[in-house]
C-alpha positions as CSV (number, residue, x, y, z in Angstrom):
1,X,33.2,-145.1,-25.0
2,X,30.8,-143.8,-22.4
3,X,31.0,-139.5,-22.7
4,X,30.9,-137.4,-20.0
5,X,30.0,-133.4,-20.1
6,X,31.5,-130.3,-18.4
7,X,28.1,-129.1,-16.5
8,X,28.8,-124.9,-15.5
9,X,31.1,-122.4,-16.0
10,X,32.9,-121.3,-19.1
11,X,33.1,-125.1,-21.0
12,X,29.7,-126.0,-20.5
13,X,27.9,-128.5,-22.2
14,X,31.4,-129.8,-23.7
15,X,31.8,-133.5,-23.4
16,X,34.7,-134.8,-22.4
17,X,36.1,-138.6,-23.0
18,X,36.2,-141.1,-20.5
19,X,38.9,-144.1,-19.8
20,X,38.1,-147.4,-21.5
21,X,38.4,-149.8,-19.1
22,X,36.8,-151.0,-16.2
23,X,39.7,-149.9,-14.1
24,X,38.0,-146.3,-14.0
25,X,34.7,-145.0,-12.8
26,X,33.8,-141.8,-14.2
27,X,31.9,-139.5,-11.2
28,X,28.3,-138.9,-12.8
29,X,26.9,-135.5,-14.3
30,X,24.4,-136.3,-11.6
31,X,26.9,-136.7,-9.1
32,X,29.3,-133.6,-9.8
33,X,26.5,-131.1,-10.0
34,X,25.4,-131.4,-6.9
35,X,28.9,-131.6,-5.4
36,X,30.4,-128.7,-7.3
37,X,26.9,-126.9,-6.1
38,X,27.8,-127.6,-2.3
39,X,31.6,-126.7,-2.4
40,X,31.3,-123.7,-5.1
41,X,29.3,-123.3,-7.5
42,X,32.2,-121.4,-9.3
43,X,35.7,-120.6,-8.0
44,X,37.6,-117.1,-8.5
45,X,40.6,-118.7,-8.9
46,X,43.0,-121.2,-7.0
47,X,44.9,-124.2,-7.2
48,X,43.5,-127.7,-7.5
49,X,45.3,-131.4,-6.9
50,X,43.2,-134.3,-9.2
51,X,44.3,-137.4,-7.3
52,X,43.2,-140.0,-9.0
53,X,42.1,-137.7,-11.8
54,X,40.9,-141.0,-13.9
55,X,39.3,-139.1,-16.9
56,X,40.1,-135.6,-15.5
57,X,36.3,-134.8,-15.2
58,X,36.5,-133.5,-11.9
59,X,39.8,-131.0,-12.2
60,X,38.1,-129.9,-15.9
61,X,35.2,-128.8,-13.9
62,X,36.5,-126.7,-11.6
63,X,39.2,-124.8,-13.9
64,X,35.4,-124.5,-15.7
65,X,34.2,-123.3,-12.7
66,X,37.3,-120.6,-12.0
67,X,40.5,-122.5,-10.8
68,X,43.4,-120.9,-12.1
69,X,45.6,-124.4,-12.7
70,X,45.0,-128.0,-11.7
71,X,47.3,-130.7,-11.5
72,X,45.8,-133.9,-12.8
73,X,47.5,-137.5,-11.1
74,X,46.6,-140.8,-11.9
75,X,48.7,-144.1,-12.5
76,X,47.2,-145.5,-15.3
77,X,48.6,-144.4,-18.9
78,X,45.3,-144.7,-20.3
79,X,43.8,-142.6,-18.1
80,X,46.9,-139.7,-18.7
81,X,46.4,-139.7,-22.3
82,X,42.1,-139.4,-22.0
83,X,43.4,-136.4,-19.2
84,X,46.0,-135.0,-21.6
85,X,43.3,-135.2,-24.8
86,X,40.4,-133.7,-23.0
87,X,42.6,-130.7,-22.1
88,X,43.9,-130.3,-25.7
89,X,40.1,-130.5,-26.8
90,X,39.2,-128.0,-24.3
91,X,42.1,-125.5,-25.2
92,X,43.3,-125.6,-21.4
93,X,46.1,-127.7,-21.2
94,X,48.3,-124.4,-20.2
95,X,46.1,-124.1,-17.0
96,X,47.1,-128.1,-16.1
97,X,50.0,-130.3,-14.5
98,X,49.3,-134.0,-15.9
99,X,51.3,-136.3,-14.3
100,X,51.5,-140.6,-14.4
101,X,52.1,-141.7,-11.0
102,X,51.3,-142.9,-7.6
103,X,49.5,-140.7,-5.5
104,X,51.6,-141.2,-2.6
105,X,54.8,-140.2,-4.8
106,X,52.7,-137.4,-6.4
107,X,51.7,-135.8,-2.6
108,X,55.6,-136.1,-1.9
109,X,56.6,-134.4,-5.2
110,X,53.9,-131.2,-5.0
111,X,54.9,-130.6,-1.3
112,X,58.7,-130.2,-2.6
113,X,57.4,-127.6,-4.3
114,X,56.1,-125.8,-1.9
115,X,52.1,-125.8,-3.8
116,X,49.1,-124.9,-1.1
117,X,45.7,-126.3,-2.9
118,X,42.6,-125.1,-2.2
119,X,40.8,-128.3,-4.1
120,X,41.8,-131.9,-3.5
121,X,39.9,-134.2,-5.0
122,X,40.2,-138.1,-4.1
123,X,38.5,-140.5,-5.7
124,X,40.4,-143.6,-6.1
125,X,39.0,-146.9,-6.8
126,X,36.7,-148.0,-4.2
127,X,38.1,-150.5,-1.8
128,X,41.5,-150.2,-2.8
129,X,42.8,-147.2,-1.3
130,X,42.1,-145.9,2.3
131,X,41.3,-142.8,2.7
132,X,42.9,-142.9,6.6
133,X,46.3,-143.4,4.9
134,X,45.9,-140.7,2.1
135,X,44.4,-138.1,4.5
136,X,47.1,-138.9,6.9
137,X,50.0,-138.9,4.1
138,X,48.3,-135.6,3.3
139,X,48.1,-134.1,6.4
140,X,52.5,-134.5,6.6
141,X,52.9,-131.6,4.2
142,X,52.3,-128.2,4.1
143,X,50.0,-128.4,1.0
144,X,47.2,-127.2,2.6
145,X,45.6,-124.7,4.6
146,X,42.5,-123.6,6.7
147,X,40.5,-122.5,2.9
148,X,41.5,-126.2,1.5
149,X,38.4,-128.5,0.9
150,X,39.1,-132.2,0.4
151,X,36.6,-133.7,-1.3
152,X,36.3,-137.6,-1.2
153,X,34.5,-139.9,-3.1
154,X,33.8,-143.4,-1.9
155,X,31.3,-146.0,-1.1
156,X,28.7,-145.7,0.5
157,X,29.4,-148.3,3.1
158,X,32.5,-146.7,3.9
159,X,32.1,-144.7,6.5
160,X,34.5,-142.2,7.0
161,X,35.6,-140.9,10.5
162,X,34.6,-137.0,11.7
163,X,38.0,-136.0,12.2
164,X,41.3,-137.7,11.1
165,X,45.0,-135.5,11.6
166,X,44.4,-131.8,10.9
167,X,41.1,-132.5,9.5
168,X,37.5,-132.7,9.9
169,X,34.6,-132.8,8.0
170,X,32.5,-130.4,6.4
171,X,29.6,-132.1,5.4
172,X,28.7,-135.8,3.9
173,X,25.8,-136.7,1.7
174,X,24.6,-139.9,-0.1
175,X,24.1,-140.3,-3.8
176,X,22.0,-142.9,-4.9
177,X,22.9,-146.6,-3.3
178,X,26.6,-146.6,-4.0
179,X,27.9,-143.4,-3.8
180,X,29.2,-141.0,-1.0
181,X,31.0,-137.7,-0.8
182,X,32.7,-136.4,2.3
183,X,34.2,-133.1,2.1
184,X,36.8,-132.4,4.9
185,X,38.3,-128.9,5.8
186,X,41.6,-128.2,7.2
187,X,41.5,-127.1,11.0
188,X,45.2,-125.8,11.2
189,X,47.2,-126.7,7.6
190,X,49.6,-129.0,7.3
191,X,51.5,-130.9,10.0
């Protein structure tokens, strides 16, 4: 089983498990420093949204980093019992929502509740989800507002567009030759 670590903030250097299976691609240490670097580095508070959460290595980070609660969604069990383990290891499974479902389901059930996040992180498989849909979907609740960063991880051939709904980007980069994150802000909130 391939480890991953936390890299800042108060669990630092702690290594967290990754899924199993080849259904799951972790984000690298590589890959997450530099992103948490451009959207933070470190958080005084807020509320994140996992989509996709996989291993939970992103929404770890930033409660690392200073988010007061994240709520971790994936649809694999696999994948919600590595999420619900690292937590326990971690001694922050009170500051997390873990929840096996579908992230179009999940973005349903949060806006119910009336949640505003200032994190979402997407990074579902590559080429199986598209981003238009989930952005759009997204964009039909009031779970966000003008603070909220989406932060999307994808391939690098996919090219996302500048502005989709209520959002536009913030800034792209490149990692490496597979790897691209877009992070898009919200111009007026939800829809």
């Amino acid at each position: 089983m391939r480890h991953m670590r936390v890299i800042a903030g108060d669990f630092k250097g702690r290594r967290l498990q990754s899924v199993p299976n080849k259904l799951t691609r972790p984000t690298s240490d590589k890959v997450k420093e530099s992103l948490f670097n451009r959207i933070g580095p470190f958080f005084d508070g807020g509320l994140g949204l996992d989509l996709f959460a996989g291993s939970g290595n992103l929404g770890i980070e930033a409660l690392s980093r200073g988010l007061d609660r994240v709520i971790f969604v994936d649809q694999q069990k696999l994948a919600i019992q590595v999420i619900k383990q690292n937590l326990k290891q971690l001694n922050i499974d009170r500051q997390a929502e873990v929840y096996h479902n579908d992230a179009f389901r999940a973005l349903k059930a949060v806006a119910k509740r009336e949640l505003v996040f200032q994190y979402i992180f997407l990074d579902p498989p590559y080429q199986k989800v598209s981003y238009q849909k989930l952005l759009l979907e997204i964009s039909k609740y009031p779970i966000t507002d003008h603070s909220t960063l989406i932060i999307c991880e994808h391939d690098l051939n996919n090219v996302l567009p500048e502005t989709l709904a209520c959002f536009k980007q913030f800034r792209s980069e490149r990692y490496g030759a597979t790897t691209a994150i877009t992070v898009y802000r919200s111009v007026t909130g939800g829809l």
